[in-house]
C-alpha positions in Angstrom: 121.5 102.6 19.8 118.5 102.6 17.9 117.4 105.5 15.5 114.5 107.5 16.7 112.4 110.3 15.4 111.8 113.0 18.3 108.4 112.4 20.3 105.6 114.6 19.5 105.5 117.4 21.7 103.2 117.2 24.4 100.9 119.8 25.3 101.9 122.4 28.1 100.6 125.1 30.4 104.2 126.2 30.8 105.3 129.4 28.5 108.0 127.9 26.2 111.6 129.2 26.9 114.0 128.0 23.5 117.0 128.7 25.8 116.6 126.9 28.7 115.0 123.2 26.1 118.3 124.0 24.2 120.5 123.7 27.7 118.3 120.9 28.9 118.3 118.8 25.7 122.1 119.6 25.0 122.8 117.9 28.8 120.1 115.2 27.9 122.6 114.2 24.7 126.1 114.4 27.3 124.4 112.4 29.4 122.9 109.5 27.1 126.3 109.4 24.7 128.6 109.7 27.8 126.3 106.5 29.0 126.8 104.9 25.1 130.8 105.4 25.8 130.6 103.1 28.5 128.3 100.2 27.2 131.8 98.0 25.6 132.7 98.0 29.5 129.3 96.7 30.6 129.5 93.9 27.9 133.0 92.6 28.2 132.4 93.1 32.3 129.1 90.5 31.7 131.6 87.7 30.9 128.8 86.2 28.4 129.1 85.5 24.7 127.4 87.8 22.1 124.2 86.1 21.4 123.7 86.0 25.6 124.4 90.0 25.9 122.0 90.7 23.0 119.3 88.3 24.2 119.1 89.6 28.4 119.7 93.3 26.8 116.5 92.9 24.8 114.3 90.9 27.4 115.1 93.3 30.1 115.0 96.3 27.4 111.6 94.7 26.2 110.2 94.6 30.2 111.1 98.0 31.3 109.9 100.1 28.2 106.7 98.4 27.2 106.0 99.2 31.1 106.9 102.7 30.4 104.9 102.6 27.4 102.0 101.5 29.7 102.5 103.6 32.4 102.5 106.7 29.9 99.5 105.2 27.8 101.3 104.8 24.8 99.8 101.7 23.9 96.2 103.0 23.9 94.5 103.4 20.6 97.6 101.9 18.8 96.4 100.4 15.1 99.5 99.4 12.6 99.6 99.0 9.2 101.2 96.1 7.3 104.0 98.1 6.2 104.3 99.2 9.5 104.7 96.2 11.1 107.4 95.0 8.6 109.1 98.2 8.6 109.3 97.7 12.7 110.3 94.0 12.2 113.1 94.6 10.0 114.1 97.9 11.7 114.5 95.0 14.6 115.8 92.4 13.2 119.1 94.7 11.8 119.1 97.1 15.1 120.0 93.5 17.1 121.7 92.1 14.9 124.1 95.4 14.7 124.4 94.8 18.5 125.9 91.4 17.6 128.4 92.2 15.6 129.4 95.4 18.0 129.6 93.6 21.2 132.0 91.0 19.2 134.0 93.3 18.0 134.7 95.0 21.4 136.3 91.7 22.6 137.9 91.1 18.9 139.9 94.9 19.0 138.9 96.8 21.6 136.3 99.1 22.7 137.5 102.5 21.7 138.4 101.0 18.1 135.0 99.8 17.5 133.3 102.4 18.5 135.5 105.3 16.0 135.4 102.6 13.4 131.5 102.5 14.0 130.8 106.2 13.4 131.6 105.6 9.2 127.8 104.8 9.9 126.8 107.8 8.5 128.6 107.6 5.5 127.7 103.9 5.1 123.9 105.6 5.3 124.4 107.9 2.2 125.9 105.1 0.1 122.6 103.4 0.9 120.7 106.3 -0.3 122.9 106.2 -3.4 122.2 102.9 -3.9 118.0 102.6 -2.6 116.7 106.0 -3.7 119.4 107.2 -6.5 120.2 110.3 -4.9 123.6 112.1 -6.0 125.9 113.2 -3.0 127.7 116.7 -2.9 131.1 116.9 -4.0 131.7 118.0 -0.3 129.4 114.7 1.1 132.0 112.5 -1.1 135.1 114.5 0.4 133.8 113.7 3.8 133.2 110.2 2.5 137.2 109.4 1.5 138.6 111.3 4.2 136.4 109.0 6.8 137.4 105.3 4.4 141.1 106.8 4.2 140.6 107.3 8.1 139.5 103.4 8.3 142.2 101.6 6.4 144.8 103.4 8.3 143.0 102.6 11.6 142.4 99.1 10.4 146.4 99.0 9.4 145.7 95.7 7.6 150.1 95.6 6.8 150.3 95.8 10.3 150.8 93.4 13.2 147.9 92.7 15.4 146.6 90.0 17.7 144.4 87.3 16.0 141.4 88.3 14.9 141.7 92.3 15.0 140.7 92.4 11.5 138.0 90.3 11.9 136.9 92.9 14.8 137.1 95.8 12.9 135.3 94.1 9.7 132.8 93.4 12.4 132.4 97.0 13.6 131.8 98.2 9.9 129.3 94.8 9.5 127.8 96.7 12.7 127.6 99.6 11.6 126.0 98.9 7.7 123.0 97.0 9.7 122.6 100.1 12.4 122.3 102.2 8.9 119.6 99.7 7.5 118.0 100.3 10.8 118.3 103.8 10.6 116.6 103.7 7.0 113.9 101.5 8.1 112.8 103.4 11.2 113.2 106.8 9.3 109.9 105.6 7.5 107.7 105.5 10.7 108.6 108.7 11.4 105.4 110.7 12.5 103.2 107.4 12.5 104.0 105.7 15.7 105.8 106.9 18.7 109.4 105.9 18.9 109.4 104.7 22.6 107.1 102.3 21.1 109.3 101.8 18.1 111.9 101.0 20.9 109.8 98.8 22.7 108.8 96.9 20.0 112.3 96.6 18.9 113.1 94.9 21.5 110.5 92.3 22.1 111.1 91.5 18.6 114.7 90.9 19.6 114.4 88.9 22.3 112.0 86.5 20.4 114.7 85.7 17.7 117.5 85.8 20.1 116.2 83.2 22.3 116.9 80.7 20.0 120.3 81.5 19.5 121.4 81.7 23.6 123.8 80.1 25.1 121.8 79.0 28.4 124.2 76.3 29.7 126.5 79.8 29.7 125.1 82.3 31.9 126.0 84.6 34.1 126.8 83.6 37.7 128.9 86.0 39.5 127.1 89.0 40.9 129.6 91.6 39.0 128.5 89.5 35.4 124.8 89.5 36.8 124.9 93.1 37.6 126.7 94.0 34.0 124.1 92.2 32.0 121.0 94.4 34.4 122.5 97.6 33.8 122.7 97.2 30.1 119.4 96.1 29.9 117.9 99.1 32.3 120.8 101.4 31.9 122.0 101.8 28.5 118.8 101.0 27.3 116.1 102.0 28.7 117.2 104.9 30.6 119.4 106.0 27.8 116.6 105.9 25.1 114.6 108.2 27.3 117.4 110.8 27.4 118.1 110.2 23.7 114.3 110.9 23.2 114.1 114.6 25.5 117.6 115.7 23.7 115.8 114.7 20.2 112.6 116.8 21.5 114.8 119.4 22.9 117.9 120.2 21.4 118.6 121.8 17.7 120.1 119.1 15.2 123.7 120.8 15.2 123.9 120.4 18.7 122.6 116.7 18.4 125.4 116.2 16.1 128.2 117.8 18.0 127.6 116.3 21.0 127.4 113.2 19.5 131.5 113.1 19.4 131.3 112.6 23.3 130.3 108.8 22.3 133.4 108.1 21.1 135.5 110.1 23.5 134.2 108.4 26.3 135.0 104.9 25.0 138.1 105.4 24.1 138.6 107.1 27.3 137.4 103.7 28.8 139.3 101.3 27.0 141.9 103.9 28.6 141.4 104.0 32.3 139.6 100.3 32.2 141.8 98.3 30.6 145.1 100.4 30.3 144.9 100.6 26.2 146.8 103.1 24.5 145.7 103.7 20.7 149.0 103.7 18.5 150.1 106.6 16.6 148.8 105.5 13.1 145.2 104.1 15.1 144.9 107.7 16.6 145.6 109.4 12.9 143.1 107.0 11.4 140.5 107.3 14.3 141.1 111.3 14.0 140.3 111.4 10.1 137.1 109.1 10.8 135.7 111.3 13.3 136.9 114.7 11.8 135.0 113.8 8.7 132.1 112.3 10.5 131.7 116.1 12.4 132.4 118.0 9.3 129.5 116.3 7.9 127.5 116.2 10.9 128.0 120.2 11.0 126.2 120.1 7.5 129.1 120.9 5.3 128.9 118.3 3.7 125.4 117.9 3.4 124.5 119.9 0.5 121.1 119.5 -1.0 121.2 115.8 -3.1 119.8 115.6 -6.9 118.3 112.4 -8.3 120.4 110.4 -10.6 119.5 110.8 -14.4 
């Protein structure tokens, strides 16, 4: 997923009702994460290696939103700046590139492991803030912090007996889920200067440029289930899901954006569940638990007392 400010509100005859945006943009967010559960399924269903599952999500991503852009007149009047256009470039370039390393590690562990070992993301996040901008975490930040890293080594179980390469999958999650903070960082700084379904847009004719060169074409997908796999990510859990992401952002409060954010990785272990008949082991399910307990505890702002700068 790509990180994206809420749109600007739009202006409206209708008498606002706080109530009934809250229920609407709280079934907006179900929807969209219930839909970001099920994208491991989609790619492993596709058949097609990495690079090709990146590559026809952006191109198909890049068609259908810059022709919602259009159709909404988005594009009219646009002017950027030259930070601007590096800060969308690189906000690109790591949002893909993120998508990489995700979609091999769903076929490297599986795709409920991936996803609970990708939500350390925001933790990864204030490490980068440490580092970039010097700011000092709460004592309570840095609790959540080693509860969610305890939570990954156990879930990782390096001692432990795996299949070949399940390290190298979940060291591919957490490689996934540093470049979707990096995204997150550099699409934070456009916020309020260009709209994000053009952010999105932009994101992902960027991608499909790079990726081009790095398809496998003498692989691609043949049978209609792969066909219809690599479509539906591309349409699906991109386009249609941005533009729920982007009414729950306009609508919903930020608690109940974070909350409801857990259904994400409910829903794929759920899949890796009922799709492939994988059962988490009892030490995968205590480290998965820890990562996602912290994860909500910060999300729920406890641990996100105000920061000081570093003398």
């Amino acid at each position: 997923m790509s990180q994206a400010s809420p749109p600007a509100p739009m202006p409206s005859s209708v008498t606002p009702n706080p109530q009934a945006d809250e229920r609407l943009g709280r079934l907006l967010m179900i929807a969209a994460m219930v839909i970001s559960g099920t994208i491991g399924y989609f790619v492993l269903m596709s058949g097609q290696p990495a690079l090709n599952v990146v590559f026809f999500r952006c191109l198909i991503g890049a068609l259908s939103l810059c022709g919602w852009c259009a159709l909404r007149g988005y594009w009219r009047g646009l002017r950027m700046t030259r930070w601007q256009v590096v800060n969308v470039t690189l906000g690109a370039i790591t949002l893909v590139s993120n998508w990489y390393f995700l979609f091999t590690a769903y076929r490297l562990t599986s795709v409920g492991i991936t996803t609970v070992v990708y939500n350390v993301q925001p933790f990864l996040l204030v490490l980068a803030s440490v580092i970039v901008t010097r700011e000092r975490p709460s004592l309570a930040t840095l609790g959540c912090l080693g509860v969610a890293f305890a939570g990954l080594v156990i879930l990782a179980e390096p001692g432990g007996v795996h299949g070949a390469g399940y390290l190298i999958g979940v060291a591919s999650a957490l490689a996934a889920a540093s470049l979707y903070a990096a995204t997150t960082l550099f699409t934070k700084k456009l916020a309020g200067t260009i709209r994000p379904e053009i952010i999105a847009a932009l994101h992902m004719v960027i991608g499909a440029v790079v990726f081009v060169w790095m398809a496998d074409f003498h692989h691609l997908p043949s049978a209609p289930r792969e066909v219809g796999a690599i479509v539906t990510l591309g349409l699906f859990h991109t386009t249609f899901m941005y533009l729920l992401l982007y009414g729950a952002f306009q609508k919903a409060s930020t608690s109940s954006l974070a909350v409801f954010g857990f259904v994400y990785p409910v829903v794929a272990v759920a899949v890796d569940f009922l799709a492939f008949g994988i059962v988490l082991h009892p030490t995968q399910w205590l480290g998965g638990v820890m990562i996602l307990l912290a994860a909500g505890w910060y999300a729920r702002g406890l641990g996100a007392a105000p920061v000081r700068k570093a003398a």
